[in-house]
N, C-alpha and C positions, 0 to 999 in steps of 0.2 A: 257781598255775597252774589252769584250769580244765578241767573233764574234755574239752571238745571237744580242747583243745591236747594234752592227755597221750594222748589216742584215735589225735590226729594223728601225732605223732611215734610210739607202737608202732605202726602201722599202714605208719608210713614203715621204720623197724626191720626191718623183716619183710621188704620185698621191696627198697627201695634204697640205705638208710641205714646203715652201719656201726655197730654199738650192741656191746653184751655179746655178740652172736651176733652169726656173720657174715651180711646181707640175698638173700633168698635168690637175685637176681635173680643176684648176684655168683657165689651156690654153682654155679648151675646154668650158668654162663657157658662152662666148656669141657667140662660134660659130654657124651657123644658119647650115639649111640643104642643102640649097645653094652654102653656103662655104666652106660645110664636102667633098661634090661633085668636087668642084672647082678644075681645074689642069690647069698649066700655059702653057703645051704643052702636048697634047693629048699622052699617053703612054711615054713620057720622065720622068716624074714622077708619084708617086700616089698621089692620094688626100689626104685628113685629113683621114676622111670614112674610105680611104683604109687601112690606115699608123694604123688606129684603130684597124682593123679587123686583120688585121698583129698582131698585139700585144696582143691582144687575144686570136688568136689563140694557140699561147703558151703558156701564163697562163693557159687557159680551161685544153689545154692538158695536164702540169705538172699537177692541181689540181685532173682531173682526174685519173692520172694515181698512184698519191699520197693515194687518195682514194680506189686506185684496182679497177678501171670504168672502165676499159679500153675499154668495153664497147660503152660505151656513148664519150671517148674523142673525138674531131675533127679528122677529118685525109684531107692529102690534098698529091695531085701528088706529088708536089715539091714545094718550096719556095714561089715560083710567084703566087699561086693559094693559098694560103694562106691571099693576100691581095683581096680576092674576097669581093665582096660585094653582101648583100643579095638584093632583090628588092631596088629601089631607092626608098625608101618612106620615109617621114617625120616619120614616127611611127617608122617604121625601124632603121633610125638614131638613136634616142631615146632609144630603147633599145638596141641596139647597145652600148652606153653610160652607159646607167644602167647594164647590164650581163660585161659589163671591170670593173666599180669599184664593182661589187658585188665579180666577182672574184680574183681582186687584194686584197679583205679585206679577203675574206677567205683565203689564203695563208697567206696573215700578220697574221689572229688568229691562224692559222696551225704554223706557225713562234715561234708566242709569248706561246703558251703551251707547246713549244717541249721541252724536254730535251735535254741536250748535246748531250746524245748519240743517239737519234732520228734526230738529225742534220747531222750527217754522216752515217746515214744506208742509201743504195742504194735503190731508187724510181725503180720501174719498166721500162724498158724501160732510163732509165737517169742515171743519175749520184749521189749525194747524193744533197738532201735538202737544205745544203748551198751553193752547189756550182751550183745548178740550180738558186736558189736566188738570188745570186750573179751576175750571167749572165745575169736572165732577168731585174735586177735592172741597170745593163748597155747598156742593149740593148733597155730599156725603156727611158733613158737619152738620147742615141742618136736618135731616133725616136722623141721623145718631139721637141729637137731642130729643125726635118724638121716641126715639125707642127707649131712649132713658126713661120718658117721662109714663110710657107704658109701661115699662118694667116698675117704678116707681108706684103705678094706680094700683100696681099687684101686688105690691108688696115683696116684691123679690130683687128689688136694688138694694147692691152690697153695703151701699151709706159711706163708703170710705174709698178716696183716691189717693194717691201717691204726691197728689202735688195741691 
């Protein structure tokens, strides 16, 4: 198998595909706005929401910077202000939800037309293509699992996967 295909599939893993972890498009499927908010001790952890925004914000950022945005990428003090949340709103959530899989699928089409040797040229500011990939396809697996496991402390995990 070749690295674009193995890239492919964690990358489908992660937000549609049922794999070792459950995809997270599925996790977040009946979380409410209630729930996205929910923390089981105030600043001991973050919320769903947060663990979202977190995740995002370095997709946005890779994509952007992939594109020469650099521009428009997010930028944040340090780590921790990364899992910021915009307004607590209902609408907020929502797109919140819609701008992570819009831009998890654009990196997957950026993925799926590259050429080999577009997979290792150096990204601005990063490393190369696949091993930005690669990284946030495992920093996306372990993130899913705490939002399992919050979804879980509420009582609103489905109990039942496909595989």
């Amino acid at each position: 198998m070749d690295v674009k295909t193995l890239l492919l599939q964690q990358w489908a893993s992660c937000l549609d595909e049922e794999d070792w972890f459950p995809p997270l498009e599925k996790v977040l499927e009946d979380i409410t706005f209630e729930q996205a908010i929910w923390k089981p001790v105030e600043r001991a952890m973050n919320s769903i929401w947060e663990l979202l925004c977190h995740l995002l914000f370095f997709k946005k950022r890779l994509l952007m910077r992939f594109l020469g945005d650099t521009a428009n990428e997010p930028h944040a003090e340090n780590n921790e202000s990364t899992f910021r949340l915009p307004t607590e709103t209902f609408q907020n959530w929502e797109e919140t939800k819609e701008e992570y899989f819009y831009v998890h699928r654009e990196l997957e089409k950026i993925l799926a037309i590259s050429e080999q040797e577009d997979l290792y040229r150096k990204i601005i500011g990063e490393r190369s293509l696949v091993l930005e990939l690669k990284s946030l396809a495992m920093h996306d697996a372990y993130h899913i699992g705490q939002i399992v496991l919050l979804s879980k402390m509420q009582g609103v995990w489905v109990g039942e996967r496909s595989i």
